[in-house]
C-alpha positions, 0 to 999 in steps of 0.5 A: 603222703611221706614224710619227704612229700610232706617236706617237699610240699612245706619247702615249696609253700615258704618259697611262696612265702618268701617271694610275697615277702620280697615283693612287699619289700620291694615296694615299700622300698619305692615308696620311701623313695617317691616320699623322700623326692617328693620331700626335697623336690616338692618345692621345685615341683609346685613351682614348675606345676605353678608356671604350667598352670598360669602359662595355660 
């Protein structure tokens, strides 16, 4: 293997890498933002859910 093969191979693999990282990134990102709704709206939630559930 040469070395621009084995530079090659290296590039492409921390690529692969990078978008894995991306992707972790991306979904903790979701999850503060479903805690914090859930912190603010929580309330409002318990009392729709409350009304559903007694209406039924």
């Amino acid at each position: 293997m040469s070395l621009v093969q084995y530079f090659l191979a290296k590039v492409r693999r921390d690529e692969e890498g990078q978008g894995l990282a991306e992707h972790a990134l991306i979904l903790a990102l979701i999850a503060i933002v479903a805690i914090v709704a859930l912190i603010f709206l929580g309330g409002q939630v318990s009392t729709l859910l409350s009304k559903v559930g007694n209406s039924v």
